[in-house]
N, C-alpha and C positions, 0 to 999 in steps of 0.2 A: 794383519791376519797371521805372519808368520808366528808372532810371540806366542799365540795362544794358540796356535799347533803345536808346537815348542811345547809349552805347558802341558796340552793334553797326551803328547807321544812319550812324554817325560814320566807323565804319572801313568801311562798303560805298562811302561816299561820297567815301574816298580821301582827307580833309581829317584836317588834325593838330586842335589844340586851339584851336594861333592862329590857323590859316585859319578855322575854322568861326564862333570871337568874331569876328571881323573881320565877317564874314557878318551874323554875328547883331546884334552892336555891342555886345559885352562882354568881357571879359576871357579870355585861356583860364583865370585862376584860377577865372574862375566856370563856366566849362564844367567843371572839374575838376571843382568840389564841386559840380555835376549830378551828372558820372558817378558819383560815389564815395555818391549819397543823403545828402550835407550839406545841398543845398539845391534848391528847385522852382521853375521860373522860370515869373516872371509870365505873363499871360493871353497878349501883346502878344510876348517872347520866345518863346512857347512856338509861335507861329506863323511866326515867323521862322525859329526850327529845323527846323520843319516841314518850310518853303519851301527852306530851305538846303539839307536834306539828301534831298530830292524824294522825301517820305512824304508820307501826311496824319496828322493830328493823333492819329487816333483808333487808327495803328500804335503811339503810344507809351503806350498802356493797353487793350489786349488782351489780351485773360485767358489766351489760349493761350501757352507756353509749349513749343516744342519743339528739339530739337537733331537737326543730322544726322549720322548714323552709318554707318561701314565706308564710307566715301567711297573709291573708285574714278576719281580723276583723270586721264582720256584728254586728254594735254596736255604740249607743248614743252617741253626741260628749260629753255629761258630764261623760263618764264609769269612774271612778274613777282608778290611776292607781295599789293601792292595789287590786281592784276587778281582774284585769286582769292578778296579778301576782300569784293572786289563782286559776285563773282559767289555765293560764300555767303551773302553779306547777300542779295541779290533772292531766291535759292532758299528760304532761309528764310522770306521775308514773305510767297511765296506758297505755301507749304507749311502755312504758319498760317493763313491766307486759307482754303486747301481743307477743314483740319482741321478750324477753326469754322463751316465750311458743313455736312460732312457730320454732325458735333455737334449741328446744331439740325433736322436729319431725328426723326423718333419713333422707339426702339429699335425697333421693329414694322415700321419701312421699313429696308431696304437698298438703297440707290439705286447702287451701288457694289459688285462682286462683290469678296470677299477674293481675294488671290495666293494659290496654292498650287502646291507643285513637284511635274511631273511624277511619278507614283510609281514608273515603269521608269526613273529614271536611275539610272545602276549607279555604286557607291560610290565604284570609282576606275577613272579614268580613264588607258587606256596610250599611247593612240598617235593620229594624226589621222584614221583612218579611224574610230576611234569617233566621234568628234565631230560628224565626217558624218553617223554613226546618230542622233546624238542630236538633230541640226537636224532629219531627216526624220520621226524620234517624235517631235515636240513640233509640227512640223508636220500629222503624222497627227493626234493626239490634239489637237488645236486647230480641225482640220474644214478646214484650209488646204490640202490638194490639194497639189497641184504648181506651180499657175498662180501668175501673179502676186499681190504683196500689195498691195491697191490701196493701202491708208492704215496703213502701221505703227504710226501714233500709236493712232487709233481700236482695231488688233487688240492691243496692248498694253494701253490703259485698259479695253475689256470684259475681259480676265483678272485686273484689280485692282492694276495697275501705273500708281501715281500720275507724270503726265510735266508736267513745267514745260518752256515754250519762256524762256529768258533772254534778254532783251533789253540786256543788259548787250556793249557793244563789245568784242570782244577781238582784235581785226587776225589772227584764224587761227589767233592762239595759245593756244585752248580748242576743244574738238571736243563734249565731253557729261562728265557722270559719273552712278555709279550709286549709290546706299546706303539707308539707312530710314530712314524717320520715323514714331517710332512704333510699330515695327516692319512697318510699312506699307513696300514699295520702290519708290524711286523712281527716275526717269532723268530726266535733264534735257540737251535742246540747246541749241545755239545757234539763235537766228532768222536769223541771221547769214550763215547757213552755207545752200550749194543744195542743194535735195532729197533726191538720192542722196546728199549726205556725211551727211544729218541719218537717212537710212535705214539708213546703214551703222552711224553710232554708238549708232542706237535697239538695232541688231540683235545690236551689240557688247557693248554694255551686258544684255543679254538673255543673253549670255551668260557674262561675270562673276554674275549671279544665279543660272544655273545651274549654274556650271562650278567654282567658287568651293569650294577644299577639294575637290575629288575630283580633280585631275591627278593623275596619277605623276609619281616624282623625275624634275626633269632635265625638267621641260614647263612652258613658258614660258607665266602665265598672259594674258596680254597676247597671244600669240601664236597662242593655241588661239582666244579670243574674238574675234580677225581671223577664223580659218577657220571657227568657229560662223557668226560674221558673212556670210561672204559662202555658203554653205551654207543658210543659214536663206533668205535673199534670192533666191539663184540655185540651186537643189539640184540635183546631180549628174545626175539624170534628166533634166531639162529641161537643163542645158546639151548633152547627147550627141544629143538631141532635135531642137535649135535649129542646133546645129554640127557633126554627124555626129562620126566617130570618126577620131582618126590623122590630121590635116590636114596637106598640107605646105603650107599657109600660110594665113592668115585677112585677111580683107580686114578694113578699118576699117568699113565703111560695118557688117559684121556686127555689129561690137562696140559702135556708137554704137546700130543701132537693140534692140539687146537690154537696153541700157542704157535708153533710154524706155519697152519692155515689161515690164521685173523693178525697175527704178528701182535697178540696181546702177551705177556708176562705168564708164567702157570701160577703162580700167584696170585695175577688179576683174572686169569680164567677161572682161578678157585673163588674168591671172592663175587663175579660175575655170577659165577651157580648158588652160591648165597642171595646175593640182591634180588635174584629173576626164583627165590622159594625152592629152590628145586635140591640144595641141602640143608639143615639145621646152622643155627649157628655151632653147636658143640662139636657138628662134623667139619665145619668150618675151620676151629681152634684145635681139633684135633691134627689137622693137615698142616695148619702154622706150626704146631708145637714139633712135627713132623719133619718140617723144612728147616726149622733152627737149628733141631739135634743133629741134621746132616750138613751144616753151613750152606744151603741154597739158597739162605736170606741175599747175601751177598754178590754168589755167583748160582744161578741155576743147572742141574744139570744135565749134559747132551751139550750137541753143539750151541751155538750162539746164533741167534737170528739174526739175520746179516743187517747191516748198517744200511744208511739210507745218503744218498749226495744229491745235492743240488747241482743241475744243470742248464739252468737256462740263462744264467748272467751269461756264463760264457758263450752259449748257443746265440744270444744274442747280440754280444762283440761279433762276432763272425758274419748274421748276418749284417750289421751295419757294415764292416767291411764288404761285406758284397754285393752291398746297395751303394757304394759308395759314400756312405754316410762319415765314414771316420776311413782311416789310411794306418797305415803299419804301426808307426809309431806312438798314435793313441790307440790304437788297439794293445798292445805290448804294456803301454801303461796304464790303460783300464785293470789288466790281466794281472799287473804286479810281478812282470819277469822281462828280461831285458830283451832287447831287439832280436839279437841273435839266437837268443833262446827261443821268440816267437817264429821267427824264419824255418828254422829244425822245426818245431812244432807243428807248423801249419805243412808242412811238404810230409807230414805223417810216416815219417823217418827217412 
């Protein structure tokens, strides 16, 4: 088991063989006969790799074992493929982190609701108006109304949809992706990334999980889980609601502040009043051509929609500790920070 931590913590961390001896202050032959289980390096190495490869010790002998699967990469055809192997290496260690938490709950507790899909979604899917139906059922059937979603992380993890934020850099060149562990689904953002984009890809990804195998020939599935996407976020009723019907023209100030009430993009609220009829396309193109000449392709402007955290892995370290489920020291290293730092921590300064 160790070698092929070794391997996997090696390639999240971007370094060859000879960068990481160098690191460590040994050969890459001897990194090799690591990876390969020839050989175990001493007390004194074994903490240098550690530090190298910014794990703790106790990532390279954890009993959990898992792979991710049906991966769903929302991301630039130039992503680099180092970038991606960092970004699977972190998604993994904390998918292993979550798994050995929910593991040491008693089969008696469920602290975690299983996923289960919708059971009105209809086998195959024709055209984009369905897909509209199916953001508003999954809407209904979730208790979400019409209004806004205040915290897409929080209304994903109560349905049993495990979300990792990645704190792994990618300069724009990663947005989210979705698949199983487990056969647990998961979704993962970027931290990276401001609110409404980490909303749209929560909500995108939402719909690869649903949409996945039922398109008709000739439906791009990448392009259905855009219009799920923004659908699910802004639903057709509330835009005709917020913008009336048939406009000849929409002001920004409408699209910026709809955009801090549904935590959609003004971009996607502009495109939104395109889909739901309610502007032209050429009024459409003229507002893109609008946004480019002022650089808001990139960055929007006004302030930024606030970001979104996950909190319930931790919430849920804490209660195991207070069920007695686990004790200081797994707790600290579920957490990924040392003892003392959990002791500070938990006495809330």
């Amino acid at each position: 088991m160790f070698h092929e931590r070794l391997f996997r913590a090696r390639k999240a961390a971007g370094l060859s063989m000879s960068a990481l001896g160098l690191e460590v202050g040994v050969s890459a032959n001897a990194i090799k006969k690591y990876e390969h289980g020839l050989n175990m390096p001493t007390s004194s190495n074994l903490l240098k790799l550690a530090k190298a490869l910014g794990v703790r010790t106790e990532y390279f002998f954890r009993p959990v074992k898992l792979e991710l699967e049906g991966v769903e990469y929302r991301k630039r055809s130039n992503t680099p493929k180092a970038l991606l192997h960092k970004i699977n290496g972190d998604v993994i260690e904390q998918a292993e982190r979550w798994t050995e938490l929910l593991d040491l709950y008693p089969d008696s507790v469920k602290p975690v609701e299983k996923f289960t899909l919708p059971e009105t979604l209809p086998d195959q899917i024709e055209s984009e108006n369905c897909i509209e139906l199916i953001a508003n059922q999954v809407r209904k059937i979730w208790d979400l109304g019409l209004n806004p979603i205040p915290d897409m992380i929080d209304t994903l993890e109560s349905k049993g949809i495990m979300i990792i934020c990645t704190e792994v850099e990618s300069k724009a060149k990663f947005d989210g992706l979705a698949g199983t562990v487990n056969g647990v689904p998961i979704i993962v953002i970027s931290s990276h990334q401001p609110g409404d984009r980490q909303r749209f890809t929560l909500a995108h990804e939402l719909g690869h999980l649903l949409l996945h195998g039922r398109l008709g020939e000739g439906m791009d599935e990448e392009k259905a889980c855009n219009r799920f996407a923004g659908a699910f976020l802004l639903p057709n009723e509330s835009v005709v609601q917020h913008l009336g019907q048939n406009r000849q023209h929409l002001e920004l100030q409408e699209a910026y502040i709809l955009k801090h009430e549904f935590g959609l993009s003004m971009m996607g609220v502009i495109f939104r009043a395109f889909q739901c009829n309610i502007i032209t396309e050429n009024q459409k193109l003229s507002l893109n051509k609008r946004f480019s000449a002022k650089g808001w392709r990139k960055q929007e402007p006004g302030n930024p929609y606030p970001q979104e955290s996950t909190y319930l892995f931790k919430q849920l370290i804490y209660r195991a500790l207070a069920e007695n489920y686990i004790g200081d020291s797994k707790a600290a290293e579920l957490l990924g920070i040392s003892l003392s730092q959990f002791h500070k921590d938990r006495k809330l300064g």
